[in-house]
Residue, then its C-alpha position, 0 to 999 in steps of 0.5 A: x500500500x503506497x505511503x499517503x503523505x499530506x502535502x504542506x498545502x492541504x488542509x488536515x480535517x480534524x474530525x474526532x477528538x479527545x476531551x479530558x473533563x475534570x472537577x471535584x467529586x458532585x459538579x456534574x461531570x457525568x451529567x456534562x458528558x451526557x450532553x455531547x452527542x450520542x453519548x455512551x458512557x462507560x461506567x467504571x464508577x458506577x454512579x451515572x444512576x446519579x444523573x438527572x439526564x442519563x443516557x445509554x451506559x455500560x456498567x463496568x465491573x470487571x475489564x472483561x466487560x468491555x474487552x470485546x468491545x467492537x465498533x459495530x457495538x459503537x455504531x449508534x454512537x457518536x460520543x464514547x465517554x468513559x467514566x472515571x479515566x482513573x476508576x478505568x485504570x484501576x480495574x484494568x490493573x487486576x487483568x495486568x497482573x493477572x496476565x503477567x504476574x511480574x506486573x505485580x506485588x501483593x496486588x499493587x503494580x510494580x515499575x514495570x507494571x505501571x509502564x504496562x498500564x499506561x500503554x495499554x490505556x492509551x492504546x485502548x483509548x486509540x482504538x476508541x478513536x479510530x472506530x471514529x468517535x470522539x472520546x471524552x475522559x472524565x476525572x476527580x481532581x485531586x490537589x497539590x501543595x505548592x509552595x502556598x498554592x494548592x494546584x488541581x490535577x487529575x487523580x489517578x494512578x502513576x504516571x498515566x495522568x501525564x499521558x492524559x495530559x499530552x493524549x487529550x486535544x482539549x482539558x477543561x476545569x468544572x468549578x463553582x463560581x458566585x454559585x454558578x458552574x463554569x467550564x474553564x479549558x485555559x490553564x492557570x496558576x492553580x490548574x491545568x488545561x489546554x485550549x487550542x481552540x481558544x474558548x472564553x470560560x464557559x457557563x454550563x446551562x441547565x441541560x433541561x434547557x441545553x440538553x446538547x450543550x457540550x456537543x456544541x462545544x466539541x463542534x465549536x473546538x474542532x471548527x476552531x482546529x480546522x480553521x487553524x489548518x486551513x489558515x496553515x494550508x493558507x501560508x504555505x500555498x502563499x510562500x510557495x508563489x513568492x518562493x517562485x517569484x524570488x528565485x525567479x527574479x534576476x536583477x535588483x529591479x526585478x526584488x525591487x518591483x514586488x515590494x509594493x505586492x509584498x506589502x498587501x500580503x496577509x500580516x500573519x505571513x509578510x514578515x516571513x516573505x520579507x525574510x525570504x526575499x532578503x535571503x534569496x537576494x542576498x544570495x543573488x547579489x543584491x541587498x536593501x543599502x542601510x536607509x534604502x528603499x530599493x535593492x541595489x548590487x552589493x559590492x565584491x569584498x575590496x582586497x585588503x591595503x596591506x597586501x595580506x590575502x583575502x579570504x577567497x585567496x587563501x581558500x584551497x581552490x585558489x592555491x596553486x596545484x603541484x607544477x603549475x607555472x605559479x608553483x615552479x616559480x615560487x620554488x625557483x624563488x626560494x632556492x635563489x634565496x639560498 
């Protein structure tokens, strides 16, 4: 099968993602993931009972139940929601060491073992999204000292939070405020986030009034996504046209004549057009004089007054090849000396 290459001027459709929604134990996490669209939510805590607008869930006991899980399984669903990131961690372990008893010691993980759980849980997460649907990971926050700032971050087992941290496309905070629920996906001092598509913090609504509210915002940050790859798909095609122009250009005129273009080019990617020609009329001999306004032929290096070499003069190129008439006089020279 050839390999498929996404050329630099062809957008990259981002069409499923990965959120991670954290929050203390209350807040309404589960009730959130419920309002993205087609949501099946896979109930490791088995406490979605607890939600006023439950919809379709898996209650999981043990990782065989969700083991087999095929995407003809997930076809009614557009959303897989999985119910605690840190609960599913838990349950999965037992399976890892009962597969490979050196995973563990007196029912904990060992080194080993905990390295084994995060491949396995981000490889499972994967294939989630590979069957072609966004995947949202719910999780506690726990609290940390430091320095006199307590910082939220995810609580779960090991390591596996920092791959949660890189795997996630979008990380978002449920908090209370002045009694209202927030979802905030910027990072600040006292808790993590990433927000690519650059939302505001957010008020959560009463879902019997929204009830696809966070479908919204899932569609809200893939469009963000794809208007980033586009406006790159933008760039790329422009620099190609003026790479072409510049390397084409042959005379000072020929850089000088498409300043004033260059000055109408779109602000995000002028300066670095104006760095590209620069360079390649640098190359080409000619320059912008300081306090100039056009490009001009720069000057060959003047030989040096006190009769030393110049660079070029002292390269190997330029020195003079066994028997050639500069070398047999300069030895004729020296033996007259003697």
């Amino acid at each position: 099968m050839p390999l498929r290459i996404t050329k630099s001027i062809e957008p990259i459709e981002v069409k499923r993602i990965t959120v991670c929604l954290y929050a203390v134990p209350g807040i309404g996490k589960t009730s959130t993931a419920f309002t993205a669209d087609k949501t099946l939510l896979l109930d490791f805590d088995r406490g979605a009972y607890r939600s006023k607008n439950r919809g379709d869930v898996v209650q999981v006991e043990q990782w065989s139940d969700i083991l087999d899980i095929t995407q003809a399984d997930l076809e009614p669903y557009n959303t897989i929601a999985i119910d605690t990131a840190g609960r599913a961690l838990d349950v999965l372990t037992p399976k890892l060491i009962a597969e490979d008893p050196k995973m563990g010691r007196g029912g904990a993980l060992t080194l080993p073992g905990f390295g084994r759980l995060k491949s396995e849980f981000i490889g499972w997460t994967r294939m989630l999204t590979s069957f072609g649907k966004d995947v949202i990971l719910l999780s506690h926050s726990d609290e940390s000292k430091h320095g006199d700032d307590l910082i939220e971050r995810l609580d779960m087992q090991g390591a596996s939070k920092n791959e949660i941290y890189k795997s996630a496309d979008v990380m978002g905070r449920l908090y209370l405020k002045n009694g209202k629920r927030m979802l905030n996906f910027s990072p600040t001092d006292v808790a993590f986030g990433k927000n690519p598509a650059s939302l505001p913090p957010l008020e959560v609504p009463d879902f019997a009034a929204e009830p696809n509210f966070f479908a919204g915002v899932i569609s809200r940050v893939k469009a963000e996504l794809n208007k980033l790859s586009e406006a790159q798909v933008t760039a790329a095609a422009l620099q190609s046209e003026w790479a072409t122009k510049f390397n084409a250009a042959a005379t000072a005129n020929d850089f000088t004549a498409m300043i004033p273009a260059l000055k109408e080019v779109d602000a995000s990617v002028r300066d670095n057009l104006k760095r590209m020609m620069v360079k390649i009329a640098k190359e080409k001999g000619f320059a912008i004089p300081k306090g100039g306004a056009k490009f001009e032929a720069t000057e060959p290096p003047k030989a040096q007054s006190d009769g030393s070499q110049t660079s070029a003069q002292s390269s190997p190129s330029s020195t003079p090849s066994q028997g050639s008439p500069m070398s047999t006089a300069g030895t004729a020279t020296q033996k007259k000396g003697k």
